[in-house]
N, C-alpha and C positions, 0 to 999 in steps of 0.2 A: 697381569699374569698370576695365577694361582699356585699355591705351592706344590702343585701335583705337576705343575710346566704345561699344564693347559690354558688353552683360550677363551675356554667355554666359561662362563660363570657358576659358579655353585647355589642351586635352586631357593629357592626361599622357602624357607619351611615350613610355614604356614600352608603356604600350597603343596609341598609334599604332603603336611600331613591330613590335609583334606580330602587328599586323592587315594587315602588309601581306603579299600572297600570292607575292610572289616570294623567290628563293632569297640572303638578305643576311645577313652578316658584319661585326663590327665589331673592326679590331684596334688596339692600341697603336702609338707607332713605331717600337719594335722587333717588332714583328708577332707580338704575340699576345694570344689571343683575348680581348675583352670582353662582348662579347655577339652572340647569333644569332637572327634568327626562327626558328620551329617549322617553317616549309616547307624551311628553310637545314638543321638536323637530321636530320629527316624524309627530305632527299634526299639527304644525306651518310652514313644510318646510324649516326647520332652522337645521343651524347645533351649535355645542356647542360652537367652535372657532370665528362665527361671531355675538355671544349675549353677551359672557361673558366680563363683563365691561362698554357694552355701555349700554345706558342709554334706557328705556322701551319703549320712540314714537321717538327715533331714528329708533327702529330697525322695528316697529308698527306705522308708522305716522299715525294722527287722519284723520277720515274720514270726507271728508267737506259736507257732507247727513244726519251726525248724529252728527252735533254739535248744542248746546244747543242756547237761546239767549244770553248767557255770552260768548260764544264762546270755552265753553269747552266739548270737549267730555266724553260720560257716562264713561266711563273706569278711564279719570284722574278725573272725578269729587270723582269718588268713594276714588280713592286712596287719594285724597285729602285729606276725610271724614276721613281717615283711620288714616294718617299722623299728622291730626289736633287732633282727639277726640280718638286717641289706641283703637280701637273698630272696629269687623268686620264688613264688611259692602259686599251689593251683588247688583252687577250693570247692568240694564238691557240690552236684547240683541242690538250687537253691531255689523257694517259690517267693513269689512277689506278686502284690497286688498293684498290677500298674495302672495310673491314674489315664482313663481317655480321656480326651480335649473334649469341648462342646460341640464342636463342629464333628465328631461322631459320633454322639449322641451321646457323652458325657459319664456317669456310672467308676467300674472298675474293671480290669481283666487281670482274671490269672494268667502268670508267665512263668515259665521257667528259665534259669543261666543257669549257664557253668563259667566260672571268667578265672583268669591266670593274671596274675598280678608281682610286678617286679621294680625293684628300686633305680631313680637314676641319681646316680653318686658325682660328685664333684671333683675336682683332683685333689683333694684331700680326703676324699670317700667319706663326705657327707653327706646324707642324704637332703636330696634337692626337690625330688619328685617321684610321683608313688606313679606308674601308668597301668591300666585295669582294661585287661584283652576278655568282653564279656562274647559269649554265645547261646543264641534264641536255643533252648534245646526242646522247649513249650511241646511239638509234635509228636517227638518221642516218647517222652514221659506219656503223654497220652496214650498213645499206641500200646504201650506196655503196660498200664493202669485196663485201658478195654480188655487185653488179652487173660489182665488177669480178672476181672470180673467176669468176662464171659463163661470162662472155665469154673467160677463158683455157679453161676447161672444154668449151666449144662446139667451140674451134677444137680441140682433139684427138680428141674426139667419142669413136670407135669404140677410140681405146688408152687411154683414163682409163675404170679398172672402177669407179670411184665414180661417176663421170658414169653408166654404164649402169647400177648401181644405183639411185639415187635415178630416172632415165630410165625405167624400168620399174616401180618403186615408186609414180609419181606414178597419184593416181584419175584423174585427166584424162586423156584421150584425148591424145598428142603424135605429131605427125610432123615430119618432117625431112626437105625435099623442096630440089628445084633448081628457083631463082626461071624460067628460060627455059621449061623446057617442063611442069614441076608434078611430074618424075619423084621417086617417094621411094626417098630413101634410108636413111632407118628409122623404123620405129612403134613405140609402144611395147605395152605389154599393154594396157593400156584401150584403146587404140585398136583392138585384135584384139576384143576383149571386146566393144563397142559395135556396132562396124560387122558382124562375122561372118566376115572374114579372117583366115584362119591368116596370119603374116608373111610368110612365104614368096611367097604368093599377091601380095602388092602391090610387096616390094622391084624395084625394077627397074621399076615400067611406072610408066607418067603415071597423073594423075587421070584427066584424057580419058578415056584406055582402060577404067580403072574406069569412068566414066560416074560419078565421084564426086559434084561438082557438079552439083545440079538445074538450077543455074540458071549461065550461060557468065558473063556481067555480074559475078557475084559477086567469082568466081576474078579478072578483070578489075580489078574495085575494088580489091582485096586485095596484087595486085601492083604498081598503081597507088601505094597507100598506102605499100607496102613501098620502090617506087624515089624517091616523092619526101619520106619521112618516115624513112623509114629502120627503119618500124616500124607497128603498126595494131593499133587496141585497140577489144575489144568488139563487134566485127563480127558483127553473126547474118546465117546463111547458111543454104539445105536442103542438104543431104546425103542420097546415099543410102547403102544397107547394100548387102554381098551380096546380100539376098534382093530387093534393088528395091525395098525400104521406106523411104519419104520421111519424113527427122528433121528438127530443127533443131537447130542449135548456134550458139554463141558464143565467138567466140573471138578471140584474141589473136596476132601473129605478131612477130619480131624479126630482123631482115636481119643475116647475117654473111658473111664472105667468106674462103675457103680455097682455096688455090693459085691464085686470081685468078677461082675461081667465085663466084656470088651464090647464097647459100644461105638457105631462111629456117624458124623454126625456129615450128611454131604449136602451139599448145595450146588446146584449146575441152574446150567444159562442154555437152553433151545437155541441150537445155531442152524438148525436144519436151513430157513431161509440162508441165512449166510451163505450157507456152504455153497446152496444152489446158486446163490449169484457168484460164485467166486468161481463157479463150474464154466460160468456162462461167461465170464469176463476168459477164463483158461481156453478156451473153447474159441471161443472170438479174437485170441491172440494167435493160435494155434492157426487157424484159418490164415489169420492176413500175414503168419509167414510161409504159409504152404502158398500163398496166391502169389507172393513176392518170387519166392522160387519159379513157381508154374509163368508166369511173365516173362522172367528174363530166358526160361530154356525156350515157350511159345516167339520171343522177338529175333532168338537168332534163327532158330529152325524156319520162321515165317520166310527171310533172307532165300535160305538153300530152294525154298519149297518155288520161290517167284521165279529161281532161276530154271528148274526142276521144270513145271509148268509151263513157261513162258517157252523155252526151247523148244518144249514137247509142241504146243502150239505151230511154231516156226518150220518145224519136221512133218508137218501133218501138212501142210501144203506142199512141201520141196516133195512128200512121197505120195502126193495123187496119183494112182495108177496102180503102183507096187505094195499091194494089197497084206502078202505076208509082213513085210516091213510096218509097213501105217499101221498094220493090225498090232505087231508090238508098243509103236508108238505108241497108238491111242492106250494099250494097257499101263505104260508109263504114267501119261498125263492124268489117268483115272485113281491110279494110285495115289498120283500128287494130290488131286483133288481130297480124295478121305484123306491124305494128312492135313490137310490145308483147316479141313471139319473139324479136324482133334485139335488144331491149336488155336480155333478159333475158338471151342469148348472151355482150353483151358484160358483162353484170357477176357473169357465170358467169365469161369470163376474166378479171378482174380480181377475182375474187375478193370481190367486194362482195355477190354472192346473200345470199337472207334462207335458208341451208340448215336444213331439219330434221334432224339427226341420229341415230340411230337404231342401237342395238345392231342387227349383221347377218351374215348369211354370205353370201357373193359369188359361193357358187354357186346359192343361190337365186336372185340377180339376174339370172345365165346363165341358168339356166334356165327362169325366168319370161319371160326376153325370146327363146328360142331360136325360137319359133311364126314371131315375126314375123323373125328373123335369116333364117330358112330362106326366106322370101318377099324380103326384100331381096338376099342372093343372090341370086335365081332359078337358072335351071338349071346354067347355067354354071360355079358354083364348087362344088367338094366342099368340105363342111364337115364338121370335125369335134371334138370337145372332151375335155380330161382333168382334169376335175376332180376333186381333192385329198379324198378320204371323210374324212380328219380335219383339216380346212381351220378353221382358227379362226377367231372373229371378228371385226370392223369396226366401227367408229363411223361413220355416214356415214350422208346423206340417201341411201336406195335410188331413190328416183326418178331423182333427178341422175345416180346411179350407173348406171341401166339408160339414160339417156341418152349418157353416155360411151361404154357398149359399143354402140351404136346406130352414135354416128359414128365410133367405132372401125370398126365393121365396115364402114359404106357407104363410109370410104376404101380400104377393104382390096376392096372389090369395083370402085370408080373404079380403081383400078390394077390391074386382072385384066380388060383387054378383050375379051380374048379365052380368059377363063376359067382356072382354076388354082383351086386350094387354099387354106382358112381354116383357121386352127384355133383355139382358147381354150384355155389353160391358167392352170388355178390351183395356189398352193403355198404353203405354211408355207416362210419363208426368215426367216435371221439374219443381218442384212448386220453383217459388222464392222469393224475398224476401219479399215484398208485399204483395202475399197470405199467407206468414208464420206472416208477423206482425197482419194480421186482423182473422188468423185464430188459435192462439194457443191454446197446443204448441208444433205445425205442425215448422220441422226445413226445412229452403231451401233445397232443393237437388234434385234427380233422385229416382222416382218411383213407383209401376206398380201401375195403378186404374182399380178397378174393377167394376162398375155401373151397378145396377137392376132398374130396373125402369117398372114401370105401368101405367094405366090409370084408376086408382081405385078413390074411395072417396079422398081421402086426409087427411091432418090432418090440423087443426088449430095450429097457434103459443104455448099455451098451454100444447097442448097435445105433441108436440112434445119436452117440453122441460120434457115430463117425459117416454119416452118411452122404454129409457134404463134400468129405473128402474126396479129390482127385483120384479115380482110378479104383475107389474102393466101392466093392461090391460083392451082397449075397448069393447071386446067378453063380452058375453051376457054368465053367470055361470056356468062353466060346460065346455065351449067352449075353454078353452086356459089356462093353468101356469103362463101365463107373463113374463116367462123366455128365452124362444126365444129371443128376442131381447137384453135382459141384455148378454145372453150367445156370442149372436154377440160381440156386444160389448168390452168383454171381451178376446175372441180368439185374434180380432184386435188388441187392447192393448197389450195384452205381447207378440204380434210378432213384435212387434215395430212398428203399421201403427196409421191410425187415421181414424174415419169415420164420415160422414158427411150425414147431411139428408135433404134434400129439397122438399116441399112440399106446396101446397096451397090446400083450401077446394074445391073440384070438381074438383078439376085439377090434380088427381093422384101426383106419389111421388117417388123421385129417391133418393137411397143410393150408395154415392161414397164411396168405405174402398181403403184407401191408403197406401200400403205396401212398403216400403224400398226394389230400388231394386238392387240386389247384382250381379257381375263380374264372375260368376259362372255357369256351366252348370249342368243342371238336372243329378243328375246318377240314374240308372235304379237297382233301388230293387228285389234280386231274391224270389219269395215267398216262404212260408217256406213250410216243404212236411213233418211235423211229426206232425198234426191234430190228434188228438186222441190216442197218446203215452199217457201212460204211465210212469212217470219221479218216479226212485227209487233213491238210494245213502247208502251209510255204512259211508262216511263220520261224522266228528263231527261237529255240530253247535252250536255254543253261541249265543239264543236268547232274545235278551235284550228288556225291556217294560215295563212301567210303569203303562199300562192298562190290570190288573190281567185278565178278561175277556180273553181278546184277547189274551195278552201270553200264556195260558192256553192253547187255540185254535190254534195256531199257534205251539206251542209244537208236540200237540195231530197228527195233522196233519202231523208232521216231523216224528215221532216217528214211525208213523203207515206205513211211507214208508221206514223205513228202515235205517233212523239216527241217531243216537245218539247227543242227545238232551241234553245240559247247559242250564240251566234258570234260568236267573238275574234277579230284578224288578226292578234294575234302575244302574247306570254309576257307582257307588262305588262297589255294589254285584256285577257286570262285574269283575270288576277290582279283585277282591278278588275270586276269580272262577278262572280265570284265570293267577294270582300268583301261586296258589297251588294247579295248574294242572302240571303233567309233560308232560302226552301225547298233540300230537300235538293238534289245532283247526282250523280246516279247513278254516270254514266260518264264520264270525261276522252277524250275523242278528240284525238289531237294528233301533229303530223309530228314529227319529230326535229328532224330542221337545220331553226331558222330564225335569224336574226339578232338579236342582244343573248341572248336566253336559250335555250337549247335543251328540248328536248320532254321530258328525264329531270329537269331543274334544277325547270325548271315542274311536275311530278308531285310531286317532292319537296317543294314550296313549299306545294303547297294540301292534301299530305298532311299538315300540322301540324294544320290546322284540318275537315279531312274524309278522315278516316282511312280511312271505309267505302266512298269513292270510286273505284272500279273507273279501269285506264288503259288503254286500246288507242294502240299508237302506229303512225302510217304513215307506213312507209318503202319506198322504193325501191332502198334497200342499204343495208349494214351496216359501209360504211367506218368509222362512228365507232362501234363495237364496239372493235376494235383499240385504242381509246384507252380504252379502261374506261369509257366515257361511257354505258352500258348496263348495264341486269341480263341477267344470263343467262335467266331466267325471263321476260323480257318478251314482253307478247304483240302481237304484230305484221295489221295488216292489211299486204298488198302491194301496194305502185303496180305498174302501172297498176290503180286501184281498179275493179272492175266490182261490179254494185248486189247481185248475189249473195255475192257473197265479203264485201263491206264488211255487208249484213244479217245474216249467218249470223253473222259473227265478234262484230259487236253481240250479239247473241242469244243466242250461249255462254258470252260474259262473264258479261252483265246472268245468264244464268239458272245459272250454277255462284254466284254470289252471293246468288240468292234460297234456292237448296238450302242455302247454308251458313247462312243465316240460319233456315231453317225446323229443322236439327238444332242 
C-alpha cells in the first residue's frame, strides 16, 4: 500500500518520462547529458548513444551569429542563470546547425529553438539536475525572414531580376497596380495566360478601361481593405478576360508604398471551374431533396388515388343504366386517373417509378415515336433526325424512354412560337476522364447519347438551373404542370444516364441524356393477345395492408372474382392468419412499407413454413429497393391499383405456378 492509501502502484519513471510528447533534456551540473525523450532525439537528429555523457555544446556547438558581446551564447547564458541563482529561466530564440545522420543524406540543417530550462533541487536545495524544455521554432523564423525579404523585394520591383523571375514563374495570375486609380504597372505570365492579354496591351491603362471588374463594389471593397488593413485576403470577385468572358477569382492583395505612391500587389487563383462544379454538386443535392419530398407525398397520395379509382371502377358497373349518375362516376375515375399521371411524374422525378428495364436500341424508341413526333410539332417546325446505324444498346424501361423524347420534344416545340427546327441525334460516345471530372457524377466509360435540339428561345443561366424542378415552369397558367421536365429527369436517373442541357437566350437549346451502354442485344417482345379477358381464380389469398381503405378495396375486388380472401392489417395479423390456418395459401398479397415489419421481412417469415406460396407486392415506388430491402425479381402490382392490372397480375402469378406444378 502506498502512502496516498492506494492500491495502485506508482509508475516508473522512465516510462513516464518517455511518454511525454514534448521535446525534454536531462543534464548534470556541469551540463551533460543524462537522459532524453524520443521526441527530444527525434527533433534534434540525435540518437541516445551519441548525447549520453557528453557534455550539452559538445554535442550542440554555439553558433558564431548568435553570440552575445561577452561571447556567450543565449542557450549557455541561460543555463548559466540557472546553475548560478536555482531558478528557471527561458532563453531566446536560438540557430543551430543540426548535424543529419547518413541515412538522410548526411550534410547539415539549419534549426531554430526556443527552450526553458529549470533546476531540480535536492531537500537541501542542491542542485541535482538542469532539465531543458527545447521547441522546433525553425518554420517561423522562416515565415517571418520571407515576409521580410519579400517586402525589400517589392519595393525594388522592376531592378531585382530574382523578383521578376520567381514574378513570372508564379501559376498564379499577379498584378501590380496603383491603389488611386487601379492603373497596372506589371502582370505577370499567368496573368497574360488566363485573361488573354499580351502585357503590352494592359501596362499603362486602368482596370476601368479594361472593363476588368464585373462588378464596380468589388474593386471598391478591395481598396477599402487595402487602406484600412493594409491588406485583404481571399477576396472572390468576377473578372473579365479580353474576349468579354465572365470568370471568377480569388484572391489576395498586399499594400506597399514607393516614392510616396500606394501601390498594391494582388495575386488570385481562377476558381470559375470550381465554382461551376460546386453549382452542379448544389444543384444535384437540391434535386435529390426535392425528389425525397416528391416520393413520400406521390406514395401516400398513390394509397387515396387506388381507393378513389378502384371504387370509381366498382360504381361504373352497380350504375349501368342510370346514365346521369355513371356520367358523374366516370368524371370521378377520370380525374383519379390525371392524378394518378401527376404522381406517377413526380416519382418518375424522384426516381422511385417501379421501371421495367429492358435490353434496347434508342433508335427504335425514335422511331416508334416519330408518327406521333410529327403530329406534336405540327407544321411549324422542320424536323429532322441522324441516327447512329451501329448505335449499341441500353438497359432501360422503353416506354419511359419514349416518354422522355415526347416531352423532350413538346419543350422543344413550346419554345419555337413562331416555328424553327428539331432535330434527334443518336451516338456511340466514350466520355473520359476529363468530361467525368468537370461534369459529375458522370463515371468514365461507353455510352449511348441521345440529343434534341432546337432553334427556339433559349433559356438564361437562371432559368436553367431550375428546370428540373417539380412543378416549375415558364408557360403563361394553364399552359403546362412543370413536370415534364422533372419527369425527364428522373426516368434518366434510375436508368443510370445523366443529362445535360445547353442553351443560350436566342440561340435555342440542346439536351444530351447519356445512357450506359450495355454488350447486349435487343430481344423482340411478343405482344400480349388477352386484352379484355376477364381474370377469375378459387384460389386463396393473404391480403396484407396497413391502409384499411385500400385493403378493404382490394378484398372486395378479390372476392367478387372468385377468391377467397385472408385479410391482415399489418405483418404480425399476417403472421397469425396464417399459423392457424391449415388449408393451403396460394398467393401472399402484400404492400411493402408498412410499420414494425415490412412486405419482404413478412414473405420471408411465412416462406419457412409455405414455401409453395406465391408473393405479389404493391408498391407505389421503389425507394426501398436502394436499400436492398428487395429482390430484383419481385413481382410488383402498381398503386394506384385499378381492378384490371391488380386481376391480371393475380392471374399470372397464380397460373405460371400451376404450369410449374403440372411439368
Amino acid at each position: 500500500m502506498s502512502k496516498t492509501g492506494s492500491s495502485v502502484p506508482l509508475p516508473d519513471f522512465q516510462i513516464l518520462f518517455q511518454s511525454v510528447p514534448g521535446l525534454y533534456a536531462v543534464l548534470t551540473p556541469d551540463l551533460k547529458f543524462v537522459d532524453a525523450t524520443d521526441a527530444y532525439l527525434h527533433g534534434t537528429l540525435t540518437k541516445r548513444e551519441q548525447i549520453i555523457g557528453r557534455g550539452i555544446f559538445d554535442v550542440f556547438p554555439d553558433n558564431p551569429d548568435d553570440l552575445s558581446a561577452t561571447g556567450e551564447s543565449k542557450l549557455r547564458a541561460s543555463l548559466h542563470r540557472v546553475l548560478k541563482w536555482k531558478v528557471a529561466d527561458t532563453m531566446a530564440i536560438q540557430k543551430y546547425d543540426i548535424h543529419k545522420p547518413d541515412a538522410e543524406g548526411g550534410g547539415f540543417e539549419e534549426r531554430y529553438w526556443s527552450a526553458s530550462c529549470w533546476p531540480v533541487l535536492d531537500r537541501d536545495q542542491n542542485l541535482v539536475y538542469v532539465v531543458i524544455s527545447a521547441e522546433d521554432v525553425t518554420e517561423s523564423v522562416r515565415l517571418k525572414q520571407q515576409g521580410i525579404e519579400y517586402e525589400v523585394l517589392v519595393t525594388e520591383l522592376r531592378a531585382e531580376d530574382r523578383f521578376r523571375k520567381a514574378f513570372n514563374a508564379n501559376p498564379e495570375p499577379i498584378t501590380i497596380s496603383r491603389v488611386s486609380d487601379g492603373s497596372l504597372i506589371d502582370v505577370n505570365e499567368s496573368f497574360c495566360r488566363v485573361t488573354g492579354y499580351r502585357r503590352e496591351e494592359v501596362i499603362g491603362r486602368t482596370t476601368k478601361e479594361l472593363k476588368f471588374w464585373v462588378r464596380a463594389e468589388d474593386r471598391a471593397k478591395l481598396v477599402e481593405s487595402l487602406t484600412k488593413q493594409g491588406s485583404a485576403r481571399q477576396m472572390e470577385a468576377a473578372f473579365r478576360t479580353k474576349s468579354g468572358e465572365e470568370r471568377t477569382g480569388l484572391g489576395s492583395a498586399e499594400l506597399f508604398e514607393v516614392s510616396g505612391h500606394e501601390y498594391a500587389v494582388i495575386i488570385f487563383k481562377d476558381i470559375t471551374d470550381q465554382k461551376s462544379l460546386e453549382r452542379q454538386l448544389l444543384q444535384s443535392q437540391k434535386m435529390e431533396a426535392i425528389g425525397q419530398l416528391s416520393a413520400g407525398i406521390a406514395h401516400d397520395f398513390n394509397n387515396l388515388l387506388s381507393v378513389i379509382i378502384g371504387y370509381s371502377e366498382v360504381l361504373e358497373e352497380q350504375l349501368a343504366g342510370n346514365e346521369p349518375l355513371l356520367k358523374n362516376c366516370q368524371q370521378v375515375k377520370k380525374a383519379g386517373n390525371r392524378a394518378a399521371t401527376l404522381t406517377r411524374q413526380l416519382l418518375a422525378f424522384s426516381r422511385q417509378q417501379i421501371l421495367e428495364p429492358k435490353v434496347m436500341n434508342l433508335n427504335a424508341a425514335v422511331l416508334d415515336s416519330e408518327k406521333i413526333l410529327r403530329v406534336l410539332l405540327g407544321d411549324g417546325v422542320e424536323y429532322s433526325s441522324a441516327l447512329d446505324a451501329s448505335l449499341g444498346s441500353v438497359k432501360a424501361d422503353q416506354g419511359q424512354i419514349e416518354q422522355v423524347i415526347m416531352n423532350l420534344v413538346v419543350n422543344a416545340r413550346d419554345a419555337m412560337p413562331q416555328g424553327g427546327r428539331m432535330a434527334i441525334e443518336t451516338a456511340n460516345v466514350e466520355l473520359d476522364e476529363d468530361y467525368a471530372r468537370t461534369h459529375p457524377p458522370v463515371q468514365a466509360g461507353p455510352f449511348i447519347v441521345l440529343s434534341v435540339t432546337d432553334t427556339g428561345i433559349g433559356m438564361d443561366a437562371e432559368t436553367q438551373t431550375r428546370i428540373f424542378d417539380p412543378f416549375f415552369t415558364t408557360k403563361e397558367v394553364g399552359k403546362g404542370t412543370g413536370l415534364g421536365l422533372s419527369t425527364v429527369y428522373g426516368v434518366v436517373k434510375q436508368s443510370g444516364g445523366h443529362i445535360w442541357v445547353y442553351s443560350e437566350v436566342g440561340h435555342g437549346t440542346t439536351f444530351k441524356i447519356y445512357l450506359p451502354r450495355v454488350d447486349e442485344a435487343p430481344r423482340v417482345e411478343k405482344p400480349k393477345t388477352d386484352a379484355g379477358k376477364t381474370f377469375r381464380g378459387a384460389e386463396t389469398i393473404l391480403v396484407v395492408d396497413d391502409e384499411e381503405a385500400l385493403r378493404e378495396l382490394t378484398c372486395s375486388l378479390l372476392s367478387d372474382s372468385g377468391y377467397t380472401v385472408l385479410e391482415a392489417k399489418n405483418a404480425n395479423n399476417a403472421l397469425e392468419i396464417a399459423r392457424d390456418r391449415r388449408e393451403p395459401i396460394h398467393l401472399l398479397l402484400t404492400d411493402v412499407v408498412m410499420p414494425g415489419m415490412n412486405g419482404q421481412a413478412l414473405a420471408h417469415k411465412l416462406a419457412v413454413s409455405r414455401p409453395e406460396m406465391k408473393v405479389v407486392y404493391m408498391s407505389g415506388y421503389t425507394g426501398f429497393t436502394h436499400l436492398g430491402t428487395l429482390d430484383s425479381e419481385a413481382v410488383f402490382v402498381h398503386k394506384p391499383i385499378t381492378r384490371e392490372a391488380l386481376l391480371r397480375k393475380v392471374h399470372d402469378v397464380l397460373a405460371a405456378e400451376s404450369v410449374a406444378k403440372v411439368d
